[in-house]
C-alpha positions in Angstrom: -11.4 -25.8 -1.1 -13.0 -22.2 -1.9 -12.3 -19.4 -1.1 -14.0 -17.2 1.3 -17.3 -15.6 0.5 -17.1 -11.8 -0.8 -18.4 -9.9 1.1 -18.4 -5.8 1.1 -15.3 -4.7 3.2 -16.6 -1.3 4.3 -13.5 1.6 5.5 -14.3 4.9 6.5 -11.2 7.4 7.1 -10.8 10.7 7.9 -8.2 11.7 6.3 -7.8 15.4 8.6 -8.2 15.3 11.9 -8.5 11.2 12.7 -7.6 10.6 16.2 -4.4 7.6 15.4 -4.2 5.5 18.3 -1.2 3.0 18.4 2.4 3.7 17.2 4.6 1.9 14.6 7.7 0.7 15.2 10.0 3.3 13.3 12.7 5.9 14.3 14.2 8.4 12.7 18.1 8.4 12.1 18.4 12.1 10.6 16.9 14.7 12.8 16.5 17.1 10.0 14.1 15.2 7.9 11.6 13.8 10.3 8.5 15.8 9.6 6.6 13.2 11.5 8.0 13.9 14.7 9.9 9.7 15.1 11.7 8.9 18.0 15.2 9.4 17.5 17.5 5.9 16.3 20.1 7.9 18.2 18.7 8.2 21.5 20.5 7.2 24.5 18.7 4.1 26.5 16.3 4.0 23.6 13.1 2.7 24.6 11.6 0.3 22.4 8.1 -1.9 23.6 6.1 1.0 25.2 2.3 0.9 26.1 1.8 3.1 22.7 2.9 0.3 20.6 1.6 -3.3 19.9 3.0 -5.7 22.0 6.2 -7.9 20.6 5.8 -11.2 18.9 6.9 -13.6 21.5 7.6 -16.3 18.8 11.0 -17.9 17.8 12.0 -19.3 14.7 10.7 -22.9 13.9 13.3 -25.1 13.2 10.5 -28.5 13.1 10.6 -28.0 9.0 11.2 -30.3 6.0 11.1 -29.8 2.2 9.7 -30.9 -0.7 9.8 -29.8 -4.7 6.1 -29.4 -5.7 6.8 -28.6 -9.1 7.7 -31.2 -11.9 11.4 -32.4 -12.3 13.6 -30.5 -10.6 16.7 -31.8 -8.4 18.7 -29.8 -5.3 17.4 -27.4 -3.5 16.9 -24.6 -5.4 17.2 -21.0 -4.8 17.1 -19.6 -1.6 14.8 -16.4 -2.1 14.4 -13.5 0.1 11.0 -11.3 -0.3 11.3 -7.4 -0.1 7.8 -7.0 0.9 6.2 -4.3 2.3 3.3 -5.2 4.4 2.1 -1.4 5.0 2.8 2.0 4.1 5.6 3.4 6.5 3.3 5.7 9.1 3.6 6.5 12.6 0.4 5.3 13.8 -1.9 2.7 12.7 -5.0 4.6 11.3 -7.2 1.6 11.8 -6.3 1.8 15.6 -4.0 -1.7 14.8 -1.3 -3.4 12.3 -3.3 -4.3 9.4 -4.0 -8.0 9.0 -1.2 -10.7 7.8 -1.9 -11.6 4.1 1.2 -13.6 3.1 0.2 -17.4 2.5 3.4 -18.5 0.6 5.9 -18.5 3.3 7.4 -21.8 2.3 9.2 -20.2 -0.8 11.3 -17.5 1.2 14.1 -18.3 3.4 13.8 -14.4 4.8 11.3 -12.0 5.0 12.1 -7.9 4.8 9.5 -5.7 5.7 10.9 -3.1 3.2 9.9 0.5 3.1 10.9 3.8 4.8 10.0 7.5 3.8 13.2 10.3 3.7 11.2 13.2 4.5 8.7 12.0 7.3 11.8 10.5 9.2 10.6 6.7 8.5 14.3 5.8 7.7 14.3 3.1 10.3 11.5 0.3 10.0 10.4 -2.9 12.1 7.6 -5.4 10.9 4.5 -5.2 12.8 4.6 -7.9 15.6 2.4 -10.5 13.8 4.0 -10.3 11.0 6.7 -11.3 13.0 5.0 -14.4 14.5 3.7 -15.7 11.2 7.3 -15.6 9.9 8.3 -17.6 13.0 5.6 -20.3 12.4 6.6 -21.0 9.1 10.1 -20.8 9.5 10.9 -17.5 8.0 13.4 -15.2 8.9 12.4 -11.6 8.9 14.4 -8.5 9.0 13.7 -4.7 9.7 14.6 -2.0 7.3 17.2 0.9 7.7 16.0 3.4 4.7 18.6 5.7 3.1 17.0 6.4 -0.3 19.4 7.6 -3.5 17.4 11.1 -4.1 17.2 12.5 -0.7 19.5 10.2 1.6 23.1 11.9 2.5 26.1 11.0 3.5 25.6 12.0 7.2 22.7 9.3 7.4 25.4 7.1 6.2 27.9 8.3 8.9 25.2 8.2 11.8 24.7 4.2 11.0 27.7 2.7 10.3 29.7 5.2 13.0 33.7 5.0 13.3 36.1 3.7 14.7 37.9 5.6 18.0 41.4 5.7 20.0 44.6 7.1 19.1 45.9 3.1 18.0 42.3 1.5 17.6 42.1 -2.4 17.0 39.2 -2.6 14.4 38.9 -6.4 15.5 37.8 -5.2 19.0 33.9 -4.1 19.1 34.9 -1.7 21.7 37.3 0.3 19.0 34.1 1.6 17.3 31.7 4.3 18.0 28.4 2.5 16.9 25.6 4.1 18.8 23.4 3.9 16.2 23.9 -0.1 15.4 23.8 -1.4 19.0 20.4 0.2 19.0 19.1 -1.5 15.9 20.8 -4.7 17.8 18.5 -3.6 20.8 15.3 -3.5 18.8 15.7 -6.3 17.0 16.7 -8.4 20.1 12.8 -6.8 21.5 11.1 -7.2 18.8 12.7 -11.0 17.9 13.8 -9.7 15.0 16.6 -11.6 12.8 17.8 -8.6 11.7 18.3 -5.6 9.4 18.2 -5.2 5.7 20.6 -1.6 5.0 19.1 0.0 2.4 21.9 2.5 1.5 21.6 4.4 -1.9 23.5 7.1 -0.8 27.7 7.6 0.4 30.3 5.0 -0.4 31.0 7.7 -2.9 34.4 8.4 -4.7 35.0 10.9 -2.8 37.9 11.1 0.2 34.6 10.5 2.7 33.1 7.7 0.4 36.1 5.5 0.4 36.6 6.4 4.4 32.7 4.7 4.4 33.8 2.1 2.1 36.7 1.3 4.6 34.4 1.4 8.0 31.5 -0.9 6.5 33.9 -3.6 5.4 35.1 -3.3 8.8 31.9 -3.7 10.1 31.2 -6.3 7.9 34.2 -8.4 9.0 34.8 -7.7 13.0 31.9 -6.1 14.1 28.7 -8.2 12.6 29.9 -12.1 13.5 29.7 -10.6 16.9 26.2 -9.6 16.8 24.8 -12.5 14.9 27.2 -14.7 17.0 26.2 -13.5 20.5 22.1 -12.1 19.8 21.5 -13.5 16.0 21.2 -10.6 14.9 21.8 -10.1 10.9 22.6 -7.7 8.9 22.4 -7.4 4.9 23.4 -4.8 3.4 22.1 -3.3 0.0 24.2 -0.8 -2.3 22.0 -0.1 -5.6 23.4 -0.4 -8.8 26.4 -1.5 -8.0 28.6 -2.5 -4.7 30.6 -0.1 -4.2 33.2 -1.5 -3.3 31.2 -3.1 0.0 32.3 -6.7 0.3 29.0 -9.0 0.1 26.4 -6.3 -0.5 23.1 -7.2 -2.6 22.5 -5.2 -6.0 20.4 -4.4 -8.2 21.8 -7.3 -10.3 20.4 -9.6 -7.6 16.7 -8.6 -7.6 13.6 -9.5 -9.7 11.2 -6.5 -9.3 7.5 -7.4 -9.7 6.3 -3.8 -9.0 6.0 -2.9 -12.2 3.4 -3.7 -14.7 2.3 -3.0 -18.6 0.7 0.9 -18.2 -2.7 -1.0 -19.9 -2.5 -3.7 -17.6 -5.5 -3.4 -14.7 -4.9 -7.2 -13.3 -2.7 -5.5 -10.2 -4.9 -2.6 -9.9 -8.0 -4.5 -9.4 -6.4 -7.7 -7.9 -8.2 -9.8 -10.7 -4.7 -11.6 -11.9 -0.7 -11.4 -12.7 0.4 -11.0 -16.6 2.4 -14.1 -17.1 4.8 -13.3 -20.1 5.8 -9.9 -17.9 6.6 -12.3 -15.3 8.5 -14.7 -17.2 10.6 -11.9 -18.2 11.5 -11.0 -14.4 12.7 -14.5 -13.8 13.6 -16.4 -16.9 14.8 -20.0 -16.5 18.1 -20.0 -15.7 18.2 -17.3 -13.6 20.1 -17.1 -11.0 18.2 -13.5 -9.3 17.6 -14.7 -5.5 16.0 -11.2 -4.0 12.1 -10.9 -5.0 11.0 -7.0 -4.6 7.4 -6.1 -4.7 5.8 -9.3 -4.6 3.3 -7.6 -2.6 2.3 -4.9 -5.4 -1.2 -6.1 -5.9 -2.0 -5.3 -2.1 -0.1 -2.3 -2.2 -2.1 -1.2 -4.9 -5.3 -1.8 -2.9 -4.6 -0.3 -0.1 -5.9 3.6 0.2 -4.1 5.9 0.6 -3.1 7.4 4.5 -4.5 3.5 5.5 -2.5 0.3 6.2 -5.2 -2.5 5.7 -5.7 -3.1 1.9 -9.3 -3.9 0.1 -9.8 -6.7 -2.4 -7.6 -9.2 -0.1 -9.6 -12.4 -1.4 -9.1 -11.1 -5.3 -5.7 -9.9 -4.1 -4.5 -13.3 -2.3 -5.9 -15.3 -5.6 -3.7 -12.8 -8.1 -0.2 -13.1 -5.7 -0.7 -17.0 -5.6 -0.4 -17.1 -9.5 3.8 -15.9 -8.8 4.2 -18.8 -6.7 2.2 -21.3 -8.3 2.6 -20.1 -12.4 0.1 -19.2 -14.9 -0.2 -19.5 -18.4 3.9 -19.2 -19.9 4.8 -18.6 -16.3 5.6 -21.4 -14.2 6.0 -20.6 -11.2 8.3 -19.4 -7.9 7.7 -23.1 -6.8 9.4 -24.6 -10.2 12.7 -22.4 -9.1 12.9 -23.6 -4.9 11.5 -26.6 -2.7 9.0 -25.6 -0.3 10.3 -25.7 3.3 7.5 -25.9 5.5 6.7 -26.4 9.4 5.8 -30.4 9.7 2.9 -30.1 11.6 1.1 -28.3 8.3 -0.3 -30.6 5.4 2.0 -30.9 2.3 -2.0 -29.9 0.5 -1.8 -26.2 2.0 1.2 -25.4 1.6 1.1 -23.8 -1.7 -1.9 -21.0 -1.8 -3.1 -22.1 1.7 -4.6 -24.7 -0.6 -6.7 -22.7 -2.3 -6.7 -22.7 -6.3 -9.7 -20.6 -7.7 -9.4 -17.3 -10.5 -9.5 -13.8 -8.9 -12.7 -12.9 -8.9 -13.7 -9.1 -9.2 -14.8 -6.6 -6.8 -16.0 -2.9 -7.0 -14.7 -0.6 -5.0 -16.5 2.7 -4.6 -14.9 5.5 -3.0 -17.1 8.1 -1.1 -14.9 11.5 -0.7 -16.5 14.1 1.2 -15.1 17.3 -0.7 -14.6 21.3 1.1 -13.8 24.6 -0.4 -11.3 26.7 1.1 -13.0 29.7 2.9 -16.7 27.8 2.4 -18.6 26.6 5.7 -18.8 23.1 4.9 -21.4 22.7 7.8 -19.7 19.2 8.7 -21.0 16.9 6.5 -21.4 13.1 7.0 -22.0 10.2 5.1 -23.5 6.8 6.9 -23.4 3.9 4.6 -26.3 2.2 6.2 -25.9 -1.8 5.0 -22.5 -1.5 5.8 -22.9 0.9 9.1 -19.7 2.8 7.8 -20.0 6.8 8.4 -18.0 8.6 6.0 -16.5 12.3 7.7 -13.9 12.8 4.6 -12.8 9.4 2.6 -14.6 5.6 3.1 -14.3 3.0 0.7 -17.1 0.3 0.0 -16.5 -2.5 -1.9 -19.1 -4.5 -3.7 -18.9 -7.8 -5.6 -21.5 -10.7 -7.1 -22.2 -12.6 -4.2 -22.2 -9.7 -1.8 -22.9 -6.1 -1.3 -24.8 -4.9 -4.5 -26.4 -1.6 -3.6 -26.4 1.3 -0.7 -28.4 3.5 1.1 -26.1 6.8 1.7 -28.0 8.8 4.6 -26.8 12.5 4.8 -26.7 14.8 7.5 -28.5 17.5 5.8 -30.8 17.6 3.5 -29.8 16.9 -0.2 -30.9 20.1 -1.6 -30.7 20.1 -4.9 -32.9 16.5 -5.4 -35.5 18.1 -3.0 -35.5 21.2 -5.3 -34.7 19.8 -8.8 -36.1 22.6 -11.1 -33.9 25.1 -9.3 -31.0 22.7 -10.2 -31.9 22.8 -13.4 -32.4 26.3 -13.9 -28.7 26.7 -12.0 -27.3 24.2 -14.9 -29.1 26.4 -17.8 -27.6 29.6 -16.2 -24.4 27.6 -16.0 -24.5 26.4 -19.5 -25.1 30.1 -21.0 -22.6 31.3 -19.0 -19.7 28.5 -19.7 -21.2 27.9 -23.5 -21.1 24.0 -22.8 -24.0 22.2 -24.3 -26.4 19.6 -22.5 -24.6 15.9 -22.3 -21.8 17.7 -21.8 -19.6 15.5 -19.6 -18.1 18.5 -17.5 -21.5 19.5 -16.1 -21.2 16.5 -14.1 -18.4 18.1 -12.2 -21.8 20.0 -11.0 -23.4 17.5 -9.4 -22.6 16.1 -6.3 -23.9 12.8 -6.5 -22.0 11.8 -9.6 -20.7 8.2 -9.5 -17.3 8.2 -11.5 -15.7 5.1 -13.4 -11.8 5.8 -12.9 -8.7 4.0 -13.9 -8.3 2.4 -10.1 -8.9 3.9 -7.0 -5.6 4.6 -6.0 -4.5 5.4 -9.5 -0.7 4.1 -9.4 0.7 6.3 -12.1 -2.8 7.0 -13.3 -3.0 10.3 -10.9 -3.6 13.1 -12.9 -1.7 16.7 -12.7 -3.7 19.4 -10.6 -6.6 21.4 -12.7 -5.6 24.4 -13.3 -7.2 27.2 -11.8 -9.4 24.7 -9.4 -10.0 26.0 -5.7 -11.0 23.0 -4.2 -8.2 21.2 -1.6 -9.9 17.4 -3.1 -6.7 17.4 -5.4 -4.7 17.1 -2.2 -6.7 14.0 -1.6 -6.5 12.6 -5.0 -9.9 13.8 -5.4 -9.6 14.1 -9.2 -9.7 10.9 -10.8 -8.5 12.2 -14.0 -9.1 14.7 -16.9 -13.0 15.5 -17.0 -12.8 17.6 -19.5 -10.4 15.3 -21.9 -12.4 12.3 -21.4 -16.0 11.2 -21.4 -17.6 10.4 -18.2 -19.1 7.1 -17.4 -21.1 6.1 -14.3 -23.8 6.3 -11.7 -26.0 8.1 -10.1 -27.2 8.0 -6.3 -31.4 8.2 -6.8 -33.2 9.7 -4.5 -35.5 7.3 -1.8 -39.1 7.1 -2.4 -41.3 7.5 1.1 -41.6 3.7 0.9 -38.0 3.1 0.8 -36.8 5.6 3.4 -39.1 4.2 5.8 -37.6 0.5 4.6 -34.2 1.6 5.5 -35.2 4.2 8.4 -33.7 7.3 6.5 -34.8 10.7 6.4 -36.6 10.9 2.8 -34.8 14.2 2.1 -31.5 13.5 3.0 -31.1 9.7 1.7 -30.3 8.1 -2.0 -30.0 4.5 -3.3 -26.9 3.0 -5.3 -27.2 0.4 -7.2 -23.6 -1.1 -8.2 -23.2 -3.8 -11.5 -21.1 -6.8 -10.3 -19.5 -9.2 -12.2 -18.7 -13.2 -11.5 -15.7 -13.2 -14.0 -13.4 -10.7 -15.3 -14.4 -12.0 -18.7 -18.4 -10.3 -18.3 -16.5 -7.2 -16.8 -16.9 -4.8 -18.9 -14.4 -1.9 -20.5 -14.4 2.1 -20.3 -15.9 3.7 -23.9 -12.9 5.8 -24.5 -9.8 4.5 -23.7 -7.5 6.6 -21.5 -4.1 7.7 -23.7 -1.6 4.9 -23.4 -3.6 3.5 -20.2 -5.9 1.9 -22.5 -9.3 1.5 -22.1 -10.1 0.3 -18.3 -12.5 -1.9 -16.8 -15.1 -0.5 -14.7 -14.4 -1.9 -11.4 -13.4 1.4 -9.5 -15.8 4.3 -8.8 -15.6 7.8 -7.0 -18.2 9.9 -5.8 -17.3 13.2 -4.8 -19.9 14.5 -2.4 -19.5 17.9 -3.8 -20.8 19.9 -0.2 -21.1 22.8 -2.3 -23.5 21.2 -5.0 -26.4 20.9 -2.8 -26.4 24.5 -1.9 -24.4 25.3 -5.0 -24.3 29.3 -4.0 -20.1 29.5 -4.3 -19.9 28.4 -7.5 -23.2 29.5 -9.0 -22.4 33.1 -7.7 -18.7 32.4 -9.1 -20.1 32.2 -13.1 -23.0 34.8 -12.1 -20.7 37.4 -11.4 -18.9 37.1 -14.8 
């Protein structure tokens, strides 16, 4: 079988000022860091499935399953893996207007499923996966578990408090559930029995201290842990797990860092996760060497995290990115594999041919992504410009993202919304760049002009730049750093790219654009990673990159150019 056609995969997104429709299925559980205004865990006859939200999965757990080792030799069952995944960035709303699509295909691998994430300062400390995630994990007979997020840096102890509560009475028997003041756990019990969740996952870095209150939280938990959680998984089936960090603390049962594989983390020269054009099998083999006995898999879905803009929750690349996760779970190269380490357990009604990959087995194959960011100057009338993509019928008010590839979108006609200035009057342009150059001393070819032209089309690192985001320029005005406008150094670094042309009068009338406010780009596209090809200069200990990830900063002020030209004028 092959895989889907590429085809471009056009998102527009503005970043300021988009109008988010539906809600996410978070809650805060401390009200003083909850920045994004969540719904407090706390709240008394919490509601949970509103009208705001996407309607609960209605699924239960298939039990109709049976098993099978698809690798080579093995015997017994294997290890019983749970996936910390996270399926989308923790917001409040869905920018896209709906849960981004499901893109997990190796379900028979996992006995449970955490949508993991959560974000201390926005008030995302308590998570539930979005409803068809929930369903898909049903199907296949996957468990799948919410997140309560109390992060090591900025958690507290008082989060800690609020969640696992205490117990109450002057003579309190801690084997009755009525001795304890729980508030905040009988809600999570609540959502999870409206959402058909099979629990939570407690993510708590912080507490269980050495200190007189640690060991009190210490004390509770294991209480918890003993009297209080049979009863909720007995009576609802509602589970919790509980994770401590480096070590357990003393909480009896907790998962530890010991535990967990983490394939987030990649070589800082190594752009297969980045571009979702493949996995590095020796780094793998390293995370899970035979033998071992590490049953929690974090960050298998890095490769779609990677690809997934920033402020969005539906990732780019997801072909390329499906092709690169199913090397984890079917090997490559020295790596053999998650499915040489546990038997598949799978529904019976699916063929024993698509349960590893969805039955697909072809190479990653590359895509260019090119990001369109519609740059302002603090203090400078913008005059709201647009950008309309007109194959892809995408209009661009701040950030949109276009991505090209062999056998699909190869070039596009950008229409503005005001005429591009400074191609109508070119020799003005130019005598603007000689004025610039006397002023600034910089010589022609010199790669920093470019950051004077507003129809520059940048090769960068990766379009999110994963710890490839440079620091802030000093001394730069402009608020496109906010947006990770800046790709990287421009003036450390040669520049390498495109150029958006100008329409001729035959062409506009083609593509029914305005002559004078339209230009044509033509994208290279490759068919194998092996033709694609690698930046000139490579990019400190990044490495050289391969040029699969453009930006092009509609620089607003460029095709009037009067800020910044009277800016070097006046000195």
């Amino acid at each position: 079988m092959k895989r889907m056609k590429l085809v471009a995969i056009p998102l527009c997104l503005a970043i300021s000022g988009h109008a988010f429709g539906m809600d996410t299925y978070t809650w805060a559980l401390d009200s003083g860091s909850n920045s994004s205004g969540f719904d407090s865990l706390l709240t008394e006859n919490l509601v949970v499935v509103s009208p705001n939200r996407p309607a609960p999965s209605r699924t239960e757990l298939n039990t109709n399953m049976e098993s099978a080792w698809l690798g080579n030799r093995q015997t017994g069952n294997g290890i019983d893996y749970t996936a910390l995944y996270r399926t989308r960035p923790a917001l409040k709303s869905y920018p896209e207007g709906a849960p981004p699509p499901v893109t997990f295909e190796n379900w028979a691998f996992v006995r449970k499923f955490v949508y993991f994430g959560g974000e201390h300062s926005s008030g995302a400390h308590v998570i539930a996966p979005d409803p068809n995630w929930v369903t898909a994990a049903h199907e296949n007979g996957v468990k799948i578990y919410g997140t309560v997020y109390i992060d090591a840096t900025h958690g507290n102890s008082a989060m800690v408090k609020s969640l696992i509560g205490f117990l109450t009475g002057t003579f309190p028997n801690e084997e009755l559930e009525s001795s304890y003041h729980i508030p905040a756990l009988k809600n999570l019990e609540k959502i999870a029995k409206a959402l058909k969740l099979d629990g939570w996952f407690l993510n708590i870095e912080q507490g269980f201290g050495d200190s007189t209150e640690g060991r009190q939280q210490v004390i509770q938990m294991n209480r918890l842990i003993e009297h209080v959680f049979p009863k909720f998984k007995q009576r609802g089936g509602v589970e919790f797990i509980t994770y401590t960090g480096d070590s357990s603390r003393g909480i009896h049962g907790a998962v530890t860092d010991g535990n967990i594989a983490n394939f987030g983390h990649s070589p800082l020269e190594d752009y297969g996760l980045d571009n979702a054009t493949g996995i590095n099998p020796a780094e793998t083999l390293k995370l899970l060497p035979a033998g071992s006995q590490k049953n929690v898999l974090l960050y298998l879905d890095e490769v779609f995290s990677r690809n997934t803009p920033l402020g969005r929750t539906a990732p780019l690349r997801i072909p390329g990115a499906k092709a690169t996760q199913c090397k984890y779970f079917k090997g490559s190269g020295v790596w053999p594999g998650l499915k040489e380490y546990t038997k598949a357990v799978y529904p019976k009604t699916k063929l024993r041919s698509e349960v590893l990959c969805a039955g697909v087995d072809t190479a990653p194959a590359p895509t260019t992504v090119l990001k369109i960011n519609v740059m302002t100057w603090p203090g400078v009338e913008s005059r709201g410009w647009t950008v309309t993509a007109k194959n892809s019928g995408v209009r661009c008010d701040s950030s949109c993202y276009l991505e090209f590839s062999h056998d699909g979108l190869t070039e596009e006609v950008l229409e503005f919304n005001h005429p591009i200035e400074f191609q109508q009057n070119a020799q003005a342009w130019l005598g603007s760049r000689r004025d610039i150059m006397a002023w600034s001393g910089w010589q022609e070819g010199d790669s920093r002009l470019n950051l004077l032209d507003p129809l520059f089309v940048q090769y960068m690192p990766g379009f999110k730049w994963w710890e490839k985001e440079p620091r802030l320029i000093p001394g730069d005005l402009r608020d496109n750093n906010a947006q990770g406008g800046f790709v990287w150094d421009y003036a450390g670094y040669a520049q390498e790219g495109l150029r958006c042309v100008p329409v001729t009068a035959e062409q506009a009338a083609t593509h029914s654009v305005a002559q004078d406010r339209a230009c044509i780009i033509r994208v290279p596209t490759y068919g194998t990673m092996a033709s694609v090809p690698n930046s000139a200069v490579a990019y400190g200990p990044f490495g050289a990159f391969p040029l699969l990830n453009l930006t092009m900063q509609v620089n607003t002020e460029g095709f009037t150019y009067y800020a910044l030209y009277e800016q070097l004028t006046a000195k």
